[in-house]
C-alpha positions as CSV (number, residue, x, y, z in Angstrom):
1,X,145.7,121.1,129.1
2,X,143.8,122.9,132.3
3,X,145.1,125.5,133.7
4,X,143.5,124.5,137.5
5,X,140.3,121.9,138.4
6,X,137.9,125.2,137.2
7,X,139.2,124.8,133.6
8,X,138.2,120.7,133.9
9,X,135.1,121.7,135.2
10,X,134.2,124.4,132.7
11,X,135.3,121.4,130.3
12,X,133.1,118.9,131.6
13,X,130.0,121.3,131.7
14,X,130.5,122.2,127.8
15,X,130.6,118.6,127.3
16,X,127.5,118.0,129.1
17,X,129.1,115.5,131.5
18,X,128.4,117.5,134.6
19,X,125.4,118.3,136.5
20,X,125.5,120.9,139.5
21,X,123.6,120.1,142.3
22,X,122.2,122.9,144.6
23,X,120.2,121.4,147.0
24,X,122.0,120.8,150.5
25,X,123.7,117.7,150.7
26,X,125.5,115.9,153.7
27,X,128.9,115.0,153.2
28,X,128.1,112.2,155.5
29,X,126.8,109.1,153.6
30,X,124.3,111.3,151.4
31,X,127.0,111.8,148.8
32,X,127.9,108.8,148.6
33,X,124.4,106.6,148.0
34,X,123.9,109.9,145.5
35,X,127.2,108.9,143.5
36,X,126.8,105.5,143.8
37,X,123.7,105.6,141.7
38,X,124.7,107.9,138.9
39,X,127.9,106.0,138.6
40,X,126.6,102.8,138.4
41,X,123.5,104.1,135.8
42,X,126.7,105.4,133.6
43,X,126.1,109.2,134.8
44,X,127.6,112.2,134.6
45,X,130.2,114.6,136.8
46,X,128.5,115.7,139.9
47,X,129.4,119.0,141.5
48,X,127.7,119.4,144.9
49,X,127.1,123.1,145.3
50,X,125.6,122.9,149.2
51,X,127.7,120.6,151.3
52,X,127.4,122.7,154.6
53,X,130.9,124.3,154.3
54,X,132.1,126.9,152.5
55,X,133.3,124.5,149.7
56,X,132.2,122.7,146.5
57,X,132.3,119.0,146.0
58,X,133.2,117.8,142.5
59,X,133.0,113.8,142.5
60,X,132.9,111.0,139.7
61,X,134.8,113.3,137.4
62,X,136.4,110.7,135.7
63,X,133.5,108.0,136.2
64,X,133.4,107.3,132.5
65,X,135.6,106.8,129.4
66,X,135.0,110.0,127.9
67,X,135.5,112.1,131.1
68,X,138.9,110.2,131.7
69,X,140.0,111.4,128.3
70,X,138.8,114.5,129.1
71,X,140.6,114.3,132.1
72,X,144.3,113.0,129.9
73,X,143.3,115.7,126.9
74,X,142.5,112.5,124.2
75,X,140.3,111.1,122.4
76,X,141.5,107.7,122.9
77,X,143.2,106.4,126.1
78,X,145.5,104.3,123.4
79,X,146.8,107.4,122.0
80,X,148.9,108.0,125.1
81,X,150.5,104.6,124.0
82,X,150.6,105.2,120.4
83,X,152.8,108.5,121.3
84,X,154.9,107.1,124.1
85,X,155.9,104.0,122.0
86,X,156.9,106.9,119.3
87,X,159.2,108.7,121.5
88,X,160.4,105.4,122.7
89,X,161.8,104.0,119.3
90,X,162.8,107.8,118.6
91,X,165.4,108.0,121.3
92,X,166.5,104.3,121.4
93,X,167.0,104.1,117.5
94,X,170.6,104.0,116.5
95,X,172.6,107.1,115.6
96,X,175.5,106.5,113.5
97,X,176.1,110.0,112.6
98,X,176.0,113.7,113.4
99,X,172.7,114.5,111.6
100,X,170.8,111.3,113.0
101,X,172.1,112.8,117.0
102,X,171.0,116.9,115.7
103,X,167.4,115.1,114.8
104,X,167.5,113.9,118.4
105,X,167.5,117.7,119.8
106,X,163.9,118.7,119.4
107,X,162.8,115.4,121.1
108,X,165.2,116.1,123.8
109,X,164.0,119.6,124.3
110,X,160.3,118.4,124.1
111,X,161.1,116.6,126.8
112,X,163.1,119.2,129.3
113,X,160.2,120.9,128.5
114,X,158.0,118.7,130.6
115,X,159.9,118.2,133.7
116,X,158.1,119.9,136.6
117,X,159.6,123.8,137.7
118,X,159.9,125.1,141.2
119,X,158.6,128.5,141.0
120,X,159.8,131.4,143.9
121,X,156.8,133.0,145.6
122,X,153.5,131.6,146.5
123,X,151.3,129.7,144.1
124,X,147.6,130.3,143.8
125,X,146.8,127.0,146.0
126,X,148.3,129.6,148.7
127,X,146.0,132.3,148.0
128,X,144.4,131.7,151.5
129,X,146.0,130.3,154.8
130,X,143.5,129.2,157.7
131,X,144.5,131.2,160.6
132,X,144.1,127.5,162.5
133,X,144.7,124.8,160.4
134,X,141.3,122.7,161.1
135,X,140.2,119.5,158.1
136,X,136.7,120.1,159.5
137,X,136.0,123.2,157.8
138,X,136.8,120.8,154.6
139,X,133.6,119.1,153.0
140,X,135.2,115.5,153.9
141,X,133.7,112.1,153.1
142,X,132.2,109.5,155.2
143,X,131.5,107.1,152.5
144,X,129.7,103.6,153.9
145,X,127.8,103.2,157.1
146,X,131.0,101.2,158.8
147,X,133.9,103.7,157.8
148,X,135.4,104.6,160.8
149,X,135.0,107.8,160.3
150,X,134.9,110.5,157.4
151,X,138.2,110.0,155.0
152,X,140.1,112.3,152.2
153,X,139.7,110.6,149.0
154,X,141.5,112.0,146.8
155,X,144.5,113.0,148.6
156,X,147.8,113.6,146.3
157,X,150.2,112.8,149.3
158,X,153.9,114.0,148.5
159,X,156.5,112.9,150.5
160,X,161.0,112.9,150.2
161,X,163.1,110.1,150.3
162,X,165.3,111.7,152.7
163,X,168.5,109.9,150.9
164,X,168.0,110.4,147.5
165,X,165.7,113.4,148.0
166,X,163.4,111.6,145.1
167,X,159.9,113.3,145.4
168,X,157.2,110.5,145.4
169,X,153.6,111.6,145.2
170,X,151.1,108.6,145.8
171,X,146.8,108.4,146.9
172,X,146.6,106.7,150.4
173,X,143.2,107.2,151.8
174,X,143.3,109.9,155.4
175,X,141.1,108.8,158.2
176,X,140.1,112.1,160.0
177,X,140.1,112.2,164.3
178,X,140.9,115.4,164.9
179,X,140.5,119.1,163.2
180,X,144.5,119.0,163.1
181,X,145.0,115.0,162.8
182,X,144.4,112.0,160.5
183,X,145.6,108.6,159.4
184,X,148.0,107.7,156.6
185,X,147.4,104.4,155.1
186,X,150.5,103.6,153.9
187,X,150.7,100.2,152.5
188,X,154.0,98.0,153.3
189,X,154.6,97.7,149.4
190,X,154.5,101.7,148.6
191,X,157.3,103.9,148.0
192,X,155.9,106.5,150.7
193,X,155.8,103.6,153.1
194,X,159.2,102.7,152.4
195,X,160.1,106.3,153.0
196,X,158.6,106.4,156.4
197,X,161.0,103.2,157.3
198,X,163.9,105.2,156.5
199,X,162.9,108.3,157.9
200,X,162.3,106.0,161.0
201,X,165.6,104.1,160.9
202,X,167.3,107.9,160.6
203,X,165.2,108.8,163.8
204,X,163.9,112.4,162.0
205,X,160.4,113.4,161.4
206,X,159.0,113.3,157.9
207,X,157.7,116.1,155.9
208,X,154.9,115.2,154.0
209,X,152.6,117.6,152.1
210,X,149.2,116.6,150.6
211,X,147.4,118.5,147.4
212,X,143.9,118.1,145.9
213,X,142.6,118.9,143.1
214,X,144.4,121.2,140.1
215,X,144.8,119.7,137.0
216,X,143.1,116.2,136.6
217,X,146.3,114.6,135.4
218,X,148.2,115.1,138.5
219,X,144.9,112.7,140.4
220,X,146.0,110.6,137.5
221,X,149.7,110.3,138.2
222,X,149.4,110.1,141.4
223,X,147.8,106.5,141.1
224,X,149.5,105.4,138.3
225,X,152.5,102.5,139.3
226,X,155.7,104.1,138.5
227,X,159.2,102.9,139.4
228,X,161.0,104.5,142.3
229,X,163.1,106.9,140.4
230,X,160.7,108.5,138.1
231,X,159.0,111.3,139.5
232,X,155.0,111.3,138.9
233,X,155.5,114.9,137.8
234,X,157.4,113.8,135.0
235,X,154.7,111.4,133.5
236,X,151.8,113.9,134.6
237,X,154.4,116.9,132.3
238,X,154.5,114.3,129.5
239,X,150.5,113.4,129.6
240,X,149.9,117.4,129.6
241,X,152.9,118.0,127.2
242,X,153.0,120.9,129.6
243,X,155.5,121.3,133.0
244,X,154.0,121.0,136.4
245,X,154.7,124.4,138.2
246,X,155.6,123.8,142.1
247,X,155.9,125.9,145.1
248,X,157.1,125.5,148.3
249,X,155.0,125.3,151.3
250,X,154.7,127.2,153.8
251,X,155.5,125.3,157.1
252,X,157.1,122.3,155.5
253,X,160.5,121.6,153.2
254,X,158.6,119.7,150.0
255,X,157.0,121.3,147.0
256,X,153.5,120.8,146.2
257,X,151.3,121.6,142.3
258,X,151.0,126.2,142.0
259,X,147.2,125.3,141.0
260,X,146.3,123.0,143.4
261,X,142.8,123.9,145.5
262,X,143.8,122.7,148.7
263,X,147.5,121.7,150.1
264,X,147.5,120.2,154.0
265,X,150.6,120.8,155.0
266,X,152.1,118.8,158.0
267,X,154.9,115.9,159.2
268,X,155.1,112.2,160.8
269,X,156.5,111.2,163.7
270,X,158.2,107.7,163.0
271,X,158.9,107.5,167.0
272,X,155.3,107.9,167.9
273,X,152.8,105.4,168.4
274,X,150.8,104.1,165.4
275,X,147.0,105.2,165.3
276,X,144.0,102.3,165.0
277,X,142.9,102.8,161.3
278,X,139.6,102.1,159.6
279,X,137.7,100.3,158.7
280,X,136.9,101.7,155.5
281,X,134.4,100.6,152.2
282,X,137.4,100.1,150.2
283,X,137.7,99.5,146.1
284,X,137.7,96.0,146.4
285,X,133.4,96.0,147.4
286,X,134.5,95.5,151.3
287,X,135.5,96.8,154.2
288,X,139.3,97.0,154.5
289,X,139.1,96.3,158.4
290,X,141.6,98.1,160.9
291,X,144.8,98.4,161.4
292,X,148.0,100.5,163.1
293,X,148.8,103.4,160.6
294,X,151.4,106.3,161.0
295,X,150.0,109.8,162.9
296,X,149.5,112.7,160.2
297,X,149.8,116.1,162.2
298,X,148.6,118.7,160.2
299,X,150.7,122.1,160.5
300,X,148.7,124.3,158.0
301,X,146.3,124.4,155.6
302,X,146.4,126.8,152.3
303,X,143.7,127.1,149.3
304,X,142.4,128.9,146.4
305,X,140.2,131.8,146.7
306,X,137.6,129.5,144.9
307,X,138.8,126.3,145.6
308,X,136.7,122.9,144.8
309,X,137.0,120.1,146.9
310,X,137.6,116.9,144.8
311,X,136.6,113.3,146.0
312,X,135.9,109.9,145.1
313,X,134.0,107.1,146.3
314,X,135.3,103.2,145.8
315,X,133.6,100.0,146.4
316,X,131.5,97.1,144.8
317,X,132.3,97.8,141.0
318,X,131.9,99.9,138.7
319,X,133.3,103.1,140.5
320,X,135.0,106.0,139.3
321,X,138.4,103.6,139.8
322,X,137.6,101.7,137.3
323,X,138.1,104.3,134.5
324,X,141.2,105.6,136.2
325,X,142.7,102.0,136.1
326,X,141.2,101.5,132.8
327,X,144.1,104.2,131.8
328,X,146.6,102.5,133.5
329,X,146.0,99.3,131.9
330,X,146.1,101.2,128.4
331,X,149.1,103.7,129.0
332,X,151.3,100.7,130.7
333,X,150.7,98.1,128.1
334,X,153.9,100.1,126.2
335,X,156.4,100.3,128.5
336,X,155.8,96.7,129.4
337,X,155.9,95.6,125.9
338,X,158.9,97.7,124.9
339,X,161.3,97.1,127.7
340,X,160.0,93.4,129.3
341,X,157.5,91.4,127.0
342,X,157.5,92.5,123.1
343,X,155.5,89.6,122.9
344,X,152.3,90.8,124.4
345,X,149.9,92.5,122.0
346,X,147.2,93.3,124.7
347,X,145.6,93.0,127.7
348,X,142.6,93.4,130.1
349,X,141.8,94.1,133.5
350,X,138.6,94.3,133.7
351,X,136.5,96.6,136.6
352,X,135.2,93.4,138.1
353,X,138.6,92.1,138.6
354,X,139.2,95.6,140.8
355,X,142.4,95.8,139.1
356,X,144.4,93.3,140.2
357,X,142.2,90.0,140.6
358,X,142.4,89.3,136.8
359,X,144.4,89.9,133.9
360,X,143.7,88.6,130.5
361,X,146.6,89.1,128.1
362,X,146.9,88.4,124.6
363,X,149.9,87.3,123.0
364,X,152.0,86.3,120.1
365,X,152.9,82.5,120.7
366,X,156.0,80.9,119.4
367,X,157.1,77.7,121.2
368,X,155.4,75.4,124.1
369,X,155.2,77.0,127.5
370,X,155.1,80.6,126.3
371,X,152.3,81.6,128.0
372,X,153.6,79.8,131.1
373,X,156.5,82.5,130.7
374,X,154.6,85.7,130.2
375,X,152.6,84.9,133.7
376,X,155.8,84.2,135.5
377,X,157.7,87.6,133.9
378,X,154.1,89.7,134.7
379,X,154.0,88.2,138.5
380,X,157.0,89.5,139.0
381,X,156.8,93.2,137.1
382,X,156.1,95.8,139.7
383,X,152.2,96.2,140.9
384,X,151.4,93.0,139.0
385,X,152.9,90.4,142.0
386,X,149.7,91.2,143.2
387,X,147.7,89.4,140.0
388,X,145.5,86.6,141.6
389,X,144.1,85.1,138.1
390,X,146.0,85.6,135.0
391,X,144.5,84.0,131.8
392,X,146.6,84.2,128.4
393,X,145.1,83.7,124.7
394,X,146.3,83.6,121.4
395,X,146.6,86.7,118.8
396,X,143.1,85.8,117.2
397,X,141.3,85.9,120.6
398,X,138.9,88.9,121.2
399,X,139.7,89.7,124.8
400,X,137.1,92.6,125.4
401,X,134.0,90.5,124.4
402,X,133.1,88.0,127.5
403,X,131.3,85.3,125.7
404,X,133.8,85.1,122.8
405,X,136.5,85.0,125.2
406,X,135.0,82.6,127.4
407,X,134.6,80.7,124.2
408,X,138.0,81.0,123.4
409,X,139.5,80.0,126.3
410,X,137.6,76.9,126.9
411,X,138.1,76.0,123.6
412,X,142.1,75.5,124.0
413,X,141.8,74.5,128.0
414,X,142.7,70.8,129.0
415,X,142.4,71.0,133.0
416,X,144.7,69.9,134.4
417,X,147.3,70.6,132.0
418,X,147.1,74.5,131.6
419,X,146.2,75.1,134.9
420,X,149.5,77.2,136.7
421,X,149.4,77.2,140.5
422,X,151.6,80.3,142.1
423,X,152.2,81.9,145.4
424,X,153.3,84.9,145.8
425,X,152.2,89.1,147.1
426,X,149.0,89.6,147.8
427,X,147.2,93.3,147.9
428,X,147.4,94.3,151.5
429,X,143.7,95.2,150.9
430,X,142.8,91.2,149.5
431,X,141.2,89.9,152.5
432,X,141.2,86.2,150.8
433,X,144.4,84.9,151.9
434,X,145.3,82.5,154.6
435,X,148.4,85.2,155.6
436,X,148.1,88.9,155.1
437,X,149.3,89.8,151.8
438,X,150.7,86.5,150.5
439,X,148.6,83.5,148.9
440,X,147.8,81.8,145.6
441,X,147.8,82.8,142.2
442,X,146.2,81.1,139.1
443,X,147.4,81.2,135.8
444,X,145.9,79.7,132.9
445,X,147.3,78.9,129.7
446,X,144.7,79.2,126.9
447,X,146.8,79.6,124.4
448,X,146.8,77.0,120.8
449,X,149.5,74.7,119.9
450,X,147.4,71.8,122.0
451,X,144.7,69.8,120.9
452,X,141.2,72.4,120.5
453,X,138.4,70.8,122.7
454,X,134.9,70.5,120.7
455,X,132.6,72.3,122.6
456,X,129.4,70.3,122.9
457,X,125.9,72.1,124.8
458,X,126.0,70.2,128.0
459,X,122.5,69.6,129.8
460,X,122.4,69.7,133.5
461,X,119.0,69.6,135.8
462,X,119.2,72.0,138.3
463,X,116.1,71.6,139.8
464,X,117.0,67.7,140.3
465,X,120.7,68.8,141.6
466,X,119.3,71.2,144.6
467,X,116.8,68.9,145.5
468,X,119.2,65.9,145.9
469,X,121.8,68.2,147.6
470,X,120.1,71.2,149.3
471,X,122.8,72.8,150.2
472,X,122.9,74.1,146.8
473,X,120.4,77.2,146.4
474,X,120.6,78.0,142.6
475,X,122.7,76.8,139.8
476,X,123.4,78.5,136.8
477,X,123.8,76.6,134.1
478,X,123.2,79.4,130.5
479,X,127.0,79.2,129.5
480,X,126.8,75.2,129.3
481,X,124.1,76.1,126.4
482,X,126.6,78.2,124.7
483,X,129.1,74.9,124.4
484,X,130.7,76.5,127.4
485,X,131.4,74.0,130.0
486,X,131.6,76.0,133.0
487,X,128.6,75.5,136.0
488,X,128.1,78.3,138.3
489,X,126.3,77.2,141.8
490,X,125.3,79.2,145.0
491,X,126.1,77.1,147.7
492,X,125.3,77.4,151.5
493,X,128.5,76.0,153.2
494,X,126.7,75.4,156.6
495,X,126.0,71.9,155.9
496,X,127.3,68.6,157.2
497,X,128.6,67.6,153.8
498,X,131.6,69.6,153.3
499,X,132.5,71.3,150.1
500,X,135.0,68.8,148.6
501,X,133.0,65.8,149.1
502,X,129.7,67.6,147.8
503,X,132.0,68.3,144.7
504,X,133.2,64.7,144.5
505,X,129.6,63.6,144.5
506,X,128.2,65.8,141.8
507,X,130.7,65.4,139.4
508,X,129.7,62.0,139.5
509,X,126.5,62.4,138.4
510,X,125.2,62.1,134.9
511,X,125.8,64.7,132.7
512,X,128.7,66.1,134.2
513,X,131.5,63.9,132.1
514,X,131.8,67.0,129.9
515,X,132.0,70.0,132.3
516,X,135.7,71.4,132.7
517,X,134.9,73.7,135.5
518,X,132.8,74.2,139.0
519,X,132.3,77.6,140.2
520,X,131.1,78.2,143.7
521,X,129.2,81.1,145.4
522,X,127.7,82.9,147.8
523,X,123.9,82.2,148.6
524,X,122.3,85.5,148.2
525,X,124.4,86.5,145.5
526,X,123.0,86.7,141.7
527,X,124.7,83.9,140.2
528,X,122.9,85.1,136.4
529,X,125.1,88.3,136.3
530,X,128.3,87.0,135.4
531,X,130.5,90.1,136.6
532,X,128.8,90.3,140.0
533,X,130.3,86.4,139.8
534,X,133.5,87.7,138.2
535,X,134.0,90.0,141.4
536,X,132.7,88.1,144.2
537,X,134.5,84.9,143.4
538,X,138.0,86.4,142.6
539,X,137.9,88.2,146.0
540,X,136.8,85.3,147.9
541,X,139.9,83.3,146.4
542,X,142.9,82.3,147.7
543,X,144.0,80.4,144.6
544,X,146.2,77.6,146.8
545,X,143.2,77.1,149.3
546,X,140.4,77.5,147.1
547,X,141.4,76.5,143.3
548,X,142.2,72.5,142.7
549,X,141.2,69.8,140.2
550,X,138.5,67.1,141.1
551,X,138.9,64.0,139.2
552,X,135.7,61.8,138.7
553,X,135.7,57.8,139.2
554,X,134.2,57.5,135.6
555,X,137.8,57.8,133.7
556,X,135.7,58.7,130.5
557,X,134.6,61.5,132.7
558,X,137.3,64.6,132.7
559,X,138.8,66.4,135.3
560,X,137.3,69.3,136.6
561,X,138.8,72.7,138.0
562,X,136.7,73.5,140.7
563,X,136.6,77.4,142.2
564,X,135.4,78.6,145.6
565,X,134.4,81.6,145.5
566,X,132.3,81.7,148.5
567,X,133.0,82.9,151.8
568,X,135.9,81.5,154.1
569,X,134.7,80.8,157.9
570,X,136.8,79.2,160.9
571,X,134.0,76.5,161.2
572,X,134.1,75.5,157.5
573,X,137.5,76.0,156.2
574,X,139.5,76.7,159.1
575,X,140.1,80.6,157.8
576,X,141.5,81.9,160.6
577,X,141.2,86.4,160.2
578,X,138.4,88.4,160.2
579,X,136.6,88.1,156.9
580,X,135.1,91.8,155.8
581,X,131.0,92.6,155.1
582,X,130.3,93.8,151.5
583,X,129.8,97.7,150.9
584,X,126.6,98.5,150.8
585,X,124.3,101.7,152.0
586,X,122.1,101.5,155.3
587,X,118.3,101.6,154.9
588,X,117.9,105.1,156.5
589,X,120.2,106.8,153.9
590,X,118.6,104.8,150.8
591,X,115.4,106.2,151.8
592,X,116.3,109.7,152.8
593,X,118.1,109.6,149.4
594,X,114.7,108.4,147.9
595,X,112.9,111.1,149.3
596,X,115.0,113.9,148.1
597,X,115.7,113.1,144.6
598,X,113.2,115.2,143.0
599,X,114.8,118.2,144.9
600,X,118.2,117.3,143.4
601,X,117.5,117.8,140.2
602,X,119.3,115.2,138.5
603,X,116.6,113.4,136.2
604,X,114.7,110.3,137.3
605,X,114.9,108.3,140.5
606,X,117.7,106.0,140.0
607,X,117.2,103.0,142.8
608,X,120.1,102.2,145.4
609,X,122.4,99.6,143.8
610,X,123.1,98.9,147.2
611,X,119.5,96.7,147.4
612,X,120.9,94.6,145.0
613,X,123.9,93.5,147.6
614,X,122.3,93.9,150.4
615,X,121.6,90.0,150.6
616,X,125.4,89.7,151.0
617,X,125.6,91.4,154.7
618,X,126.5,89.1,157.4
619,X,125.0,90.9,160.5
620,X,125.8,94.5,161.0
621,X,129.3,96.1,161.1
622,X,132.4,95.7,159.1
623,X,133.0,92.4,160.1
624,X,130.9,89.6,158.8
625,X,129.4,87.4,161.4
């Protein structure tokens, strides 16, 4: 594997996945719209060259499937699988005899031989120390026009449980407010954030060290959603087949990756006062909005001689995240079906479900009610309680083709019968739900063993439907040609007519005896691209408040699952917290990005994919109006 973030990078350019750019450009906003573009136009690696500092940017490194293989040393993310499941059977296998255990001893030295070493001496991440330890000599981020300020990205933040003295080593985002002082967004469901509680409860400081860059796999491991007691290091040694060398740093007790560019060294005070956090353009496509976050003080800062500064950029997808949780979703499949579901034979979270809005899994069914089971057993493995639509199929179902799946599903659904209604976690970052981090869940059971619906082509006027009720500003009606009976409509909620009994009229209405489902909208967004529907609607959703079946007064006419996936406001829906503005670029950076592309050098003008969401802003600021 690489030897330090130069060896990625020297990998990348050989590849032709990288493109330097030497032209000055601001860390504030500029880099951002830039990478925004050439990730969503599926382009390559950017290394920013002239950031006004005395450091590199490399960003969207893993922004595609081939870099993030690059990045895990494959050529397929399933072969990480493939060999895990291997070493799986390998060890668990009975022994009966002598020989069978001997076999067992290269496997077991293969594997001492990725657990991570602490070196003595310095490493080369400490081949300079800043004489003052200052983040603003560091080419930092300010991502979106609302962040509340500029925000490590990329942080690899390691921190001690101080009873077990188990090393965790997570990513949580560090708002910067002074040269020697930033945020820690610890959510309540992390490990770190659980060790902060018992550092507090102790009444002791906490030591907490944070690296960036070295090799790619540690950026990996350090999002990847691992029980408590095994140490990232471990899974980044067995992705590398290679031990992670650690040294000590220089000003705090924790140990922190030898090749690392940057560490930032430095404690928090559980006694102190909590700092106002945010907002920030988060992965979800909006603003996370503020909040009280623990105080990190920094006490030193130590880098390479060359060192590169690594970042990242989230928001409406596809980002760089989604090929990072791509990896997840591939490498974690095993574990889940060796130790909790053998069952499953796949699954998909696709990029518009940001992870943990929707899960389609695939799995061999052998009595009524299994796929009721598998949704119950996943809401309630690890990072999947925060699943808000879970859909499970049969063994024959093609789960990474849309329109087949969509098919597929509607093919086997009787509503209300496979619907599942759930509550449960919620991402702290979901800013659907009626309580912070808790709200519905939907599962839906799409499995065979039931009577198969005949999908007919289902004819609906649209024109006819907005006109009668014009509240409704487009309707979408191309997957009811493909025997699909699912309507999407944009709908503007500020009418007198509220939602419900607009839905209890239309479905009324001729033509709509066949139609299983109801999707709402916003007005403004484009209701013909079905994953900017995918991801508006599943963020907008609290499944309890915002999922329920309609049934029609014609009782030849069938139920109907209606969705609303538009946005929640105290005057319509009695939604009672702030509800978060989309992340999109402001006008003057679009343009100033416009007029400098030639100078960049990175082929032809791609156009702002923020014009395309900019219909979605309620007034200006993080907070919709």
């Amino acid at each position: 594997m690489y030897r330090n973030l130069h060896d990625f990078i020297i990998a990348l350019e050989k590849a032709n996945e990288l493109i330097r750019v030497r032209e000055f450009v601001s860390p504030v906003l500029e880099i951002s719209e830039i990478t925004d573009r050439i990730s969503k136009a599926g382009g390559k690696a950017l290394l920013f060259e002239n950031t006004g500092t005395d450091f590199p940017v490399l960003i969207n490194a893993m922004g595609s499937m081939r870099r993030i293989c690059l990045a895990l040393g494959v050529n397929d993310l399933d072969e990480i699988g493939s060999d895990m499941e291997k070493l799986f059977k390998h060890l668990l296998s009975p022994k009966d005899g002598l020989l069978d255990k001997l076999r067992m001893l290269p496997a077991l030295n293969e594997i001492a031989s990725w657990m991570p070493k602490v070196l003595s001496g310095k490493g080369a991440c400490q081949q300079v120390v800043m004489p003052v330890a200052d983040i603003s000599r560091l080419p930092v981020l300010q991502c979106w026009p609302y962040d509340g300020g500029k925000f490590v990205t990329l942080p690899l933040v390691h921190t001690v449980d101080p009873l077990s003295g188990m090393r965790n080593v997570g990513m949580y985002r560090m708002q910067v407010f002074e040269n020697d002082l930033t945020g820690m967004h610890w959510h309540i469901h992390k490990n770190s954030a659980r060790h902060y509680r018992e550092y507090k409860r102790l009444g002791i400081r906490m030591p907490v060290a944070v690296a960036l860059g070295g090799d790619p796999v540690y950026t990996y491991a350090a999002t990847a959603p691992l029980p408590d007691n095994i140490d990232e290091y471990m899974l980044a040694g067995f992705l590398r087949k290679k031990k992670v060398e650690l040294v000590k740093c220089l000003t705090q007790n924790i140990e922190v990756p030898s090749d690392a560019d940057f560490v930032i060294e430095g404690y928090v005070d559980p006694a102190e006062e909590l700092i106002w956090e945010g907002p920030f353009g988060d992965h979800t496509g909006y603003y996370s909005l503020p909040d009280w976050y623990p105080r990190f003080h920094i006490t030193c800062i130590t880098h390479r001689k060359d060192a590169v500064f690594p970042a990242t950029i989230v928001g409406i997808p596809p980002q760089e995240d989604a090929y990072i949780g791509k990896a997840t979703e591939r490498i974690f499949l095993t574990p889940i079906r060796l130790a909790m579901l053998p069952e499953i034979i796949d699954m998909s979270m696709p990029s518009e479900g940001v992870f943990h809005n929707l899960a389609i899994v695939k799995i061999k069914k052998d009595y009524p009610g299994h796929g009721v089971k598998v949704m119950n057993s996943l809401w309630g493995a690890g990072q999947m309680m925060f699943n808000k639509m879970m859909i499970v199929v049969d063994e024959d179902a093609d789960i990474h083709n849309p329109l087949s799946l969509i098919k597929y599903i509607f093919k086997n659904l009787s509503v209300p019968r496979d619907i599942v209604f759930n509550r449960g976690p919620l991402d702290v970052l979901d800013h659907s739900g009626s309580e912070f981090a808790f709200g519905g869940k939907i599962g839906i059971d799409a499995t065979k063993g039931k009577k198969e619906i005949t999908g007919n082509s289902i004819k609906i006027d649209g024109n006819s439907l907005m006109i009668k009720y014009p509240e409704i500003k487009s309707v979408n009606d191309s997957l009811l040609k493909e025997a699909v009976p699912v309507l999407i409509i944009s709908l503007d909620k500020n009418s007198e007519r509220g939602l419900k009994n607009l839905t209890h009229a239309i479905i009324n209405e001729k033509g709509f005896e066949d139609i299983a489902a109801i999707v709402y909208c916003e007005p403004g967004l484009d209701i013909s691209c079905y994953g900017d529907v995918v991801w508006s609607v599943l963020n907008n959703i609290d499944a309890a408040r915002d999922c329920f079946i309609a049934t029609p007064i014609n009782p030849k006419s069938s139920p109907k699952l209606i969705i609303d996936g538009t946005r929640k406001s105290l005057e319509n829906d009695n939604f009672k917290r702030q509800w978060p503005n989309v992340t999109v670029m402001d006008e003057a950076t679009i343009k100033m990005v416009d007029e400098k592309w030639e100078k960049l050098q990175i082929g032809p003008l791609v156009p702002s994919p923020s014009l395309k969401y900019r219909s979605l802003l309620r007034g200006n600021g993080a907070i919709a109006e």
